[in-house]
Biotite code that builds the C-alpha atoms (Angstrom):
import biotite.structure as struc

atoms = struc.array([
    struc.Atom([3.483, 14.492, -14.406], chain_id="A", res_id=1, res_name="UNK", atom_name="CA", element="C"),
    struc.Atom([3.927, 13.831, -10.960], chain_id="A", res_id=2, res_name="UNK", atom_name="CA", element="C"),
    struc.Atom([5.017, 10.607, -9.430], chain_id="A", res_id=3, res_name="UNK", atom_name="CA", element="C"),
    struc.Atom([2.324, 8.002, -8.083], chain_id="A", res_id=4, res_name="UNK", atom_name="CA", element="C"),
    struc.Atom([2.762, 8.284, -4.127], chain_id="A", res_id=5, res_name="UNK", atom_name="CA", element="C"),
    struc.Atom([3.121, 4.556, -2.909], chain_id="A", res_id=6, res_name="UNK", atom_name="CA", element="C"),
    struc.Atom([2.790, 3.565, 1.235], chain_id="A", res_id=7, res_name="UNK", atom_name="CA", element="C"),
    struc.Atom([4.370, 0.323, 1.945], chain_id="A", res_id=8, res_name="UNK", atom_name="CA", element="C"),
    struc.Atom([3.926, -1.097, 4.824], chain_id="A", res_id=9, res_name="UNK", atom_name="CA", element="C"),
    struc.Atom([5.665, -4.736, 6.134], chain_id="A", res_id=10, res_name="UNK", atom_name="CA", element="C"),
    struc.Atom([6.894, -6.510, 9.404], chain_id="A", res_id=11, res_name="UNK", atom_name="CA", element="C"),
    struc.Atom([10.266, -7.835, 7.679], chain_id="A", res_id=12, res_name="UNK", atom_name="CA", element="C"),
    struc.Atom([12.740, -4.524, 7.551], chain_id="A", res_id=13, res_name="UNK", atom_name="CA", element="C"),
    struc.Atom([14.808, -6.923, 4.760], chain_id="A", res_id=14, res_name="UNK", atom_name="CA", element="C"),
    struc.Atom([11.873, -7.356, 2.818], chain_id="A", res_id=15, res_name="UNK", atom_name="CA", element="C"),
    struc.Atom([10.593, -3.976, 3.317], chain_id="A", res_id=16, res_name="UNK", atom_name="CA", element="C"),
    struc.Atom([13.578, -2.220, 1.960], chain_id="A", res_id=17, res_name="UNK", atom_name="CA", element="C"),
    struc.Atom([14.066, -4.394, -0.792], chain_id="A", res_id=18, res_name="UNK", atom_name="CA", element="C"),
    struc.Atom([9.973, -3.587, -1.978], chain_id="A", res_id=19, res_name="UNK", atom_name="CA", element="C"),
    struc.Atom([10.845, 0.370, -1.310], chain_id="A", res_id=20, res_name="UNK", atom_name="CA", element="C"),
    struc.Atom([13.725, 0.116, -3.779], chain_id="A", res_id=21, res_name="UNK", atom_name="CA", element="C"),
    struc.Atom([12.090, -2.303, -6.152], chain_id="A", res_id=22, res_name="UNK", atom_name="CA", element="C"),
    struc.Atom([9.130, 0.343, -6.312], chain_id="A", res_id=23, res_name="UNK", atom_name="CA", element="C"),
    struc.Atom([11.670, 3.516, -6.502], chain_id="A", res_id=24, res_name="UNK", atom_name="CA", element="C"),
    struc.Atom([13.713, 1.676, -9.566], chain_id="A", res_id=25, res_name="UNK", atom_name="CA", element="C"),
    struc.Atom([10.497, 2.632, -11.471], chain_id="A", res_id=26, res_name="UNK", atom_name="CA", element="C"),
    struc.Atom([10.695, 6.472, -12.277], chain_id="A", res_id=27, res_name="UNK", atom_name="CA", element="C"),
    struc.Atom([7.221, 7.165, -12.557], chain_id="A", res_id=28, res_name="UNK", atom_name="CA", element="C"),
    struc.Atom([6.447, 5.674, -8.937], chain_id="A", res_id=29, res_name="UNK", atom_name="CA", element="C"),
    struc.Atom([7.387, 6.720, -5.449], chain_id="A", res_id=30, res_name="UNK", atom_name="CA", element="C"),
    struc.Atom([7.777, 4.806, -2.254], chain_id="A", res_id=31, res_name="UNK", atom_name="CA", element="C"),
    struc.Atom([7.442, 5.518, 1.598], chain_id="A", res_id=32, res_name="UNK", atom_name="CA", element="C"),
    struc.Atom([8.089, 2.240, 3.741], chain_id="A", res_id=33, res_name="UNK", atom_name="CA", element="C"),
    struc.Atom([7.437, 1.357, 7.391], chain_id="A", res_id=34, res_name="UNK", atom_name="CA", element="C"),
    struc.Atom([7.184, -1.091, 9.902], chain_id="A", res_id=35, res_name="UNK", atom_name="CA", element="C"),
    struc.Atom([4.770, -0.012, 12.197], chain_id="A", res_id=36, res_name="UNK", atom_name="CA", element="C"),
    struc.Atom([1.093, 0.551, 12.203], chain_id="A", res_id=37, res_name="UNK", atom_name="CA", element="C"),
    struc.Atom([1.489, 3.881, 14.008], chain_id="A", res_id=38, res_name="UNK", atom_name="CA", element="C"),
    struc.Atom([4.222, 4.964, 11.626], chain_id="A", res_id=39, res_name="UNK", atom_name="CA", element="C"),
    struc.Atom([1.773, 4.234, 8.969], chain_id="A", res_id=40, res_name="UNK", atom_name="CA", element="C"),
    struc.Atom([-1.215, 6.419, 9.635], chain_id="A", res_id=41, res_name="UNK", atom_name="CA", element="C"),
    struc.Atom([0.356, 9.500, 10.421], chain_id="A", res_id=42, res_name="UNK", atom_name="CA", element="C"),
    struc.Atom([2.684, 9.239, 6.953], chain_id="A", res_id=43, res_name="UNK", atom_name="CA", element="C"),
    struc.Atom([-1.149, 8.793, 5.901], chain_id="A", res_id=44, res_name="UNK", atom_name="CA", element="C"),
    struc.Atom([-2.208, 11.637, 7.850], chain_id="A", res_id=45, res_name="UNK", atom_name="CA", element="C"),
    struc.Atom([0.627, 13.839, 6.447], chain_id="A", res_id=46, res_name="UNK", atom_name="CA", element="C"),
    struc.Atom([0.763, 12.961, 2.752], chain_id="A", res_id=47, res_name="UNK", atom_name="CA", element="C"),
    struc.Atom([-1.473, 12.500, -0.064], chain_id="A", res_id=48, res_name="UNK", atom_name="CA", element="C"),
    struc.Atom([-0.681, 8.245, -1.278], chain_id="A", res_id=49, res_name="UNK", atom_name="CA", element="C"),
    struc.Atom([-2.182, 6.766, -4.448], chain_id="A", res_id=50, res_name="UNK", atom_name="CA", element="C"),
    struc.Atom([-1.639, 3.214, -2.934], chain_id="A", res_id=51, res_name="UNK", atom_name="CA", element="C"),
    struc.Atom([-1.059, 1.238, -0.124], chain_id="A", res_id=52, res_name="UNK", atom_name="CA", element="C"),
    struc.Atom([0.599, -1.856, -0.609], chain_id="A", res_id=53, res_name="UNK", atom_name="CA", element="C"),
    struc.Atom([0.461, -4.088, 2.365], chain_id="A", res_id=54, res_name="UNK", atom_name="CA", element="C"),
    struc.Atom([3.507, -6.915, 2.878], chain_id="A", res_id=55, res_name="UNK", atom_name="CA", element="C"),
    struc.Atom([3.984, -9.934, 4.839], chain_id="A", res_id=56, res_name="UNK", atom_name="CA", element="C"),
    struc.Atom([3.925, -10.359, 8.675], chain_id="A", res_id=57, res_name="UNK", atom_name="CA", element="C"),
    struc.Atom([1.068, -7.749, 9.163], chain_id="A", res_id=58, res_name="UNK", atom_name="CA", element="C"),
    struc.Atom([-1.662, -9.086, 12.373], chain_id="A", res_id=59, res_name="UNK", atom_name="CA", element="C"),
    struc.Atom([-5.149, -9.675, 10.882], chain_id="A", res_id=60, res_name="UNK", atom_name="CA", element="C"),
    struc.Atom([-5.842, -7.264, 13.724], chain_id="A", res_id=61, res_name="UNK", atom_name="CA", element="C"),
    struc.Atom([-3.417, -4.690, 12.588], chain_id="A", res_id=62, res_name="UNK", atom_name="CA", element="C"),
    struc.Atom([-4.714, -4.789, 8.692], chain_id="A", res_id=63, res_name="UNK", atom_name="CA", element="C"),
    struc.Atom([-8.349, -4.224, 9.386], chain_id="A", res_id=64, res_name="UNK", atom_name="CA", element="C"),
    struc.Atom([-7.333, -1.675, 11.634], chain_id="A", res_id=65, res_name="UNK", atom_name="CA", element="C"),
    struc.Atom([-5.041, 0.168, 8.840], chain_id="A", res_id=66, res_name="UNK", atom_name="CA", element="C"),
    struc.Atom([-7.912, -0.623, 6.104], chain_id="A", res_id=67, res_name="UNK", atom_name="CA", element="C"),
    struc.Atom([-10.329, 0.979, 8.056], chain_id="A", res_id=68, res_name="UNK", atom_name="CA", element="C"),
    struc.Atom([-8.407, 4.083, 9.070], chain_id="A", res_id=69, res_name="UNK", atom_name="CA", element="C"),
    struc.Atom([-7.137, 4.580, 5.561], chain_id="A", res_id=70, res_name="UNK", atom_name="CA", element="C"),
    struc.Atom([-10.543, 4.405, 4.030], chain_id="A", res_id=71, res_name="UNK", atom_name="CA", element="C"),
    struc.Atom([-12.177, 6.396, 6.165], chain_id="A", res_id=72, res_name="UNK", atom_name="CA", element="C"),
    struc.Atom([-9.710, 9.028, 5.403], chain_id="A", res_id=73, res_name="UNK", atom_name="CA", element="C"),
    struc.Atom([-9.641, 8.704, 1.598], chain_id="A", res_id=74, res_name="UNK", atom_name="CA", element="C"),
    struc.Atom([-12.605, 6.601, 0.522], chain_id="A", res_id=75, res_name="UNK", atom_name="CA", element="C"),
    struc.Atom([-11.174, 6.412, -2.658], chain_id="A", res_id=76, res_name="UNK", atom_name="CA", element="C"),
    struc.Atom([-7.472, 4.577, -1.903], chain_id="A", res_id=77, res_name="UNK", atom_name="CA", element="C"),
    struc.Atom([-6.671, 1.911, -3.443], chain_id="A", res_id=78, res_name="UNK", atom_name="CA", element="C"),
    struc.Atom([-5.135, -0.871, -0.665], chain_id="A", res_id=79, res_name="UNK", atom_name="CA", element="C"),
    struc.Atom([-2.955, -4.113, -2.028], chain_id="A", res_id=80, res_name="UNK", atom_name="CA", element="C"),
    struc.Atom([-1.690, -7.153, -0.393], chain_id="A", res_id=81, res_name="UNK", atom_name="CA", element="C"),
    struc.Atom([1.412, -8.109, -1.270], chain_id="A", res_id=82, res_name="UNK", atom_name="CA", element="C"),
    struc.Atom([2.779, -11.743, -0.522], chain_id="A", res_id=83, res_name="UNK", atom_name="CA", element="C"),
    struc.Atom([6.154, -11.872, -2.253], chain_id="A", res_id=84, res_name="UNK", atom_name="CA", element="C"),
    struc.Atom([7.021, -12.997, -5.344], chain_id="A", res_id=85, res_name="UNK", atom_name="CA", element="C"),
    struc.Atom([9.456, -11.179, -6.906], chain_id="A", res_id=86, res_name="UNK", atom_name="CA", element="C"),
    struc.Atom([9.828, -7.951, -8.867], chain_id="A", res_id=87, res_name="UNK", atom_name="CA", element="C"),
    struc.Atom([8.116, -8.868, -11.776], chain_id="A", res_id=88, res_name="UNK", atom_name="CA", element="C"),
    struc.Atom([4.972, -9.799, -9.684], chain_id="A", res_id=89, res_name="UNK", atom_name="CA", element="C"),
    struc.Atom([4.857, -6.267, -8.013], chain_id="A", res_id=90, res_name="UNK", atom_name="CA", element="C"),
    struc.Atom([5.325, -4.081, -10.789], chain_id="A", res_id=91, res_name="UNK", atom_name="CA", element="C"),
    struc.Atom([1.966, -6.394, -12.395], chain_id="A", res_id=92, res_name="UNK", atom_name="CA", element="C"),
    struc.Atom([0.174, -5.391, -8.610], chain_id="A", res_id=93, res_name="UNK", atom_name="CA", element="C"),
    struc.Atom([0.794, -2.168, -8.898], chain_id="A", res_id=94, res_name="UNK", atom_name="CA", element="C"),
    struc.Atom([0.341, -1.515, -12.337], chain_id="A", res_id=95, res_name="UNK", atom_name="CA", element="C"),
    struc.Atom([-3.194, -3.256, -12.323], chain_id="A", res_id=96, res_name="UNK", atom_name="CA", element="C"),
    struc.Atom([-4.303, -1.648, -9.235], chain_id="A", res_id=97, res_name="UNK", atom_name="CA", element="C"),
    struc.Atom([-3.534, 1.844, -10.527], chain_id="A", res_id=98, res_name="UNK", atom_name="CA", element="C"),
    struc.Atom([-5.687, 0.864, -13.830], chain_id="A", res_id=99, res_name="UNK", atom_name="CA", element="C"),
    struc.Atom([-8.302, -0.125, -11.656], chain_id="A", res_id=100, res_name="UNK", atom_name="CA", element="C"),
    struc.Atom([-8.550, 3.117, -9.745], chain_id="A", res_id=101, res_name="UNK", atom_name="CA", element="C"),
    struc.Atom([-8.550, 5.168, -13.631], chain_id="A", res_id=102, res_name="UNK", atom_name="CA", element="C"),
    struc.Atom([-11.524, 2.755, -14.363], chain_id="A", res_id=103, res_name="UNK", atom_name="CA", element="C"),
    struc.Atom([-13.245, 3.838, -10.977], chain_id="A", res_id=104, res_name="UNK", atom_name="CA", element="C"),
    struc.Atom([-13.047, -0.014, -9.387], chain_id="A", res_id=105, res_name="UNK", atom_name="CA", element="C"),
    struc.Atom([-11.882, 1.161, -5.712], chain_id="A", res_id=106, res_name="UNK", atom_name="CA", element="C"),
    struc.Atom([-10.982, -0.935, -2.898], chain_id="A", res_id=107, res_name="UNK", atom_name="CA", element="C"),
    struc.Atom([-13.802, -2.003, -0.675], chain_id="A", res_id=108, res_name="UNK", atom_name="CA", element="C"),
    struc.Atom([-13.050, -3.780, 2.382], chain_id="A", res_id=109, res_name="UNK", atom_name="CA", element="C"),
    struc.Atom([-15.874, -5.768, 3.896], chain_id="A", res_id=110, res_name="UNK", atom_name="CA", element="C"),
    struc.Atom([-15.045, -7.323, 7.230], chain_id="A", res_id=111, res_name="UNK", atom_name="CA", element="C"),
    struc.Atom([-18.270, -8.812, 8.629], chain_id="A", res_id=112, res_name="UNK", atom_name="CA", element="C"),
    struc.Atom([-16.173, -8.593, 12.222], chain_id="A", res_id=113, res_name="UNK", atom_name="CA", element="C"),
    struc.Atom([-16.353, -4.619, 12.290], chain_id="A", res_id=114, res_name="UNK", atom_name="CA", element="C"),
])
């Protein structure tokens, strides 16, 4: 079985590390972090990712952009926010977005801006 491929993406470099690890402790899951938006879509562009999981500190601007891109790439991806909350609050996240995508519930993002 191969490891669910997790992009995390976050403004704080603290934070951002600490999510990366906290994600990697799990065996079964496997984390890519960055800081910046242009970072972001070409680790997109260059590997397949089960999830995105966006952090704190992210523009509105920047997340619709990144939502959009990712979407339009893989339809199917399944795209988090993550506000904090410790460890125990992540691994629930994570856990129920991946059940979500086996039960065919995929992220739609409906910006009435766009």
């Amino acid at each position: 079985m191969s490891k669910i491929q997790i992009l995390v993406i976050g403004k704080e470099p603290d934070i951002l590390q600490t999510v990366v690890r906290l994600i990697n402790n799990n065996s079964n899951w496997n984390a890519t972090g960055t800081g910046d938006d242009e970072a972001a879509i070409e680790l997109f562009h260059q590997h397949v990712y089960d999830l995105v999981l966006l952090g704190g500190g992210i523009s509105p601007e920047s997340e619709i952009k990144l939502r959009k891109l990712f979407t339009l790439q893989n339809p199917q991806i399944k795209i988090i926010q993550h506000w904090g909350g410790g460890s125990g609050l992540l691994q629930n996240e994570i856990t129920a977005a991946l059940e979500n995508n086996e039960k065919g519930n995929f992220n739609i993002f409906d910006n009435p801006f766009s």
